[in-house]
C-alpha positions in Angstrom: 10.2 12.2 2.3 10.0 9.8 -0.6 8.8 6.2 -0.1 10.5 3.3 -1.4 8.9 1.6 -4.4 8.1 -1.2 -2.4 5.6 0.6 -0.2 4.7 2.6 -3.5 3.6 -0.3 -5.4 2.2 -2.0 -2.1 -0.3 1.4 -1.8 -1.2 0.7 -5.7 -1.8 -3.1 -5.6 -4.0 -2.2 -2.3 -5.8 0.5 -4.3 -6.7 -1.4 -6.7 -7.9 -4.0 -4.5 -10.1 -2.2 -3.3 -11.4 -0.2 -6.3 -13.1 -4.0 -7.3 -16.4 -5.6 -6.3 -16.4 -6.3 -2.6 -14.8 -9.8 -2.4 -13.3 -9.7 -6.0 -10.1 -12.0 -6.4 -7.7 -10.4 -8.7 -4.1 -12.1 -9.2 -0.9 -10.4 -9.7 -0.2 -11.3 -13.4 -3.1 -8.5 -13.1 -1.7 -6.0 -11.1 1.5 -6.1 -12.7 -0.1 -5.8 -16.3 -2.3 -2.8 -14.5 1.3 -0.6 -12.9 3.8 -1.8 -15.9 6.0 -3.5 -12.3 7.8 -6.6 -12.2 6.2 -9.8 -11.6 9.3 -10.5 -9.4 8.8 -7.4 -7.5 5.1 -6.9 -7.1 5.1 -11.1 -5.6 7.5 -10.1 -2.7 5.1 -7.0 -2.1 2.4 -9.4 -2.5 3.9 -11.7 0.3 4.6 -8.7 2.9 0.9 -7.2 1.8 -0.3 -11.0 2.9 2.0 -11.6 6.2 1.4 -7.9 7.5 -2.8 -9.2 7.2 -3.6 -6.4 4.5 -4.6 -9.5 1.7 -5.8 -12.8 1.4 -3.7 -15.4 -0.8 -5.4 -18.2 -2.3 -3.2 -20.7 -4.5 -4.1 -22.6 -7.0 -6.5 -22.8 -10.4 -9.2 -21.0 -8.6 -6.8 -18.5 -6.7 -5.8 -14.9 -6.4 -5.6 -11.8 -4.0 -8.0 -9.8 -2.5 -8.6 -7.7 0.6 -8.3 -9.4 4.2 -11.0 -6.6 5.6 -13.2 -4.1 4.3 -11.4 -0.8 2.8 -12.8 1.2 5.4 -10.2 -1.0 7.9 -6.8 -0.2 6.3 -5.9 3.0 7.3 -3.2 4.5 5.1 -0.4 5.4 7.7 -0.1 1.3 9.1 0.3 0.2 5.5 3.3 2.8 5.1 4.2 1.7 8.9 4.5 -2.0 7.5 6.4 -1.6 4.6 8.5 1.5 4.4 11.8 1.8 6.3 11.1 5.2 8.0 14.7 5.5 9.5 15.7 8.7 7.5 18.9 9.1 8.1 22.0 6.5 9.8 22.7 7.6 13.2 25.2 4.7 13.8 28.2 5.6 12.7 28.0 9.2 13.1 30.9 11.6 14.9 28.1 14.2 16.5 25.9 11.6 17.4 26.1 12.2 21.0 25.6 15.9 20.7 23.1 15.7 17.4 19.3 17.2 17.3 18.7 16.6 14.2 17.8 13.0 14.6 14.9 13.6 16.8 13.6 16.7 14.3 13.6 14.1 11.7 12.0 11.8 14.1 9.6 14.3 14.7 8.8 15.0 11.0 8.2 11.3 10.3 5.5 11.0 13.1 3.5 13.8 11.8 4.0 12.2 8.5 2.5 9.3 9.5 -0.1 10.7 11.8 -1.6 13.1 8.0 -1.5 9.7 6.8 -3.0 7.8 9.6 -6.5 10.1 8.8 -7.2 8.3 5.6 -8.3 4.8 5.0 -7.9 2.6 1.7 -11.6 3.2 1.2 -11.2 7.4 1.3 -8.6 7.0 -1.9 -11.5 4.9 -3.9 -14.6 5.7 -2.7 -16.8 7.3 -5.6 -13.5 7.8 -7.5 -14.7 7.7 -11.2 -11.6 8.6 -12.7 -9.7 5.9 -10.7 -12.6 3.2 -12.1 -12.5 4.3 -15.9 -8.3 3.5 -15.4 -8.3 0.6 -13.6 -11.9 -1.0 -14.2 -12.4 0.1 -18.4 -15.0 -2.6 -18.6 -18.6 -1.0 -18.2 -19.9 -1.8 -14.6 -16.9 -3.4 -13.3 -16.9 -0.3 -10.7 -17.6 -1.6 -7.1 -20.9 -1.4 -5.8 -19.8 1.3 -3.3 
């Protein structure tokens, strides 16, 4: 299975997220500098990230993104849930639809997909992650307080 770039990006910008200080705004100019993305793109992920209650928007001069709950809350498999389109193959139009089993093997597939993914939180992907801090936090001591 392959996920969209969409819910790609969306997993980075949330990574990332949480690889700052508790409570750190960051903005997307930021995010988008970080991945080499779109601006275009990475504000419509921005906007599902912030409708599905993953982020916090704030506008204006003293405004950015940031977490909506601590790391340890976003587990991995709802994020995908939200943004990816898991319908694997089209069904509607199909000749052996009636008589096909390969629909519900894919079905099947997906949910134990989802359910590996479901066992990891936000926080598991950063949590003491040095690596991940020296590429997306190069100042020294910018690394959360984790």
């Amino acid at each position: 299975m392959q996920l969209t770039s969409f819910t790609d990006y969306g997993l980075r910008a949330l990574i990332y997220m949480a690889s700052l200080p508790t409570g750190h705004m960051t903005n997307i100019t930021e995010v988008t500098e970080i991945y080499g993305v779109s601006r275009n793109h990475m504000v419509k992920i921005v906007n599902q990230l912030s409708r599905e209650g993953f982020i916090l928007t704030t506008r204006g001069k003293n405004g950015g993104i940031r977490l909506a709950m601590p790391a340890e809350k976003i587990v991995v498999g709802e994020v995908v849930r939200r943004l990816e389109p898991l319908q694997l193959v089209n069904c509607e139009t199909c000749a052996i639809t009636p008589a096909c089993r390969l629909r519900g093997i894919l079905n099947n597939a997906v949910q134990i997909f989802l359910k590996e993914l479901d066992n990891y939180t936000l926080a598991d992907l950063v949590r003491e992650n040095h690596p991940l801090y020296k590429i997306l936090l190069p100042e020294p001591g910018a690394h959360p307080a984790r």
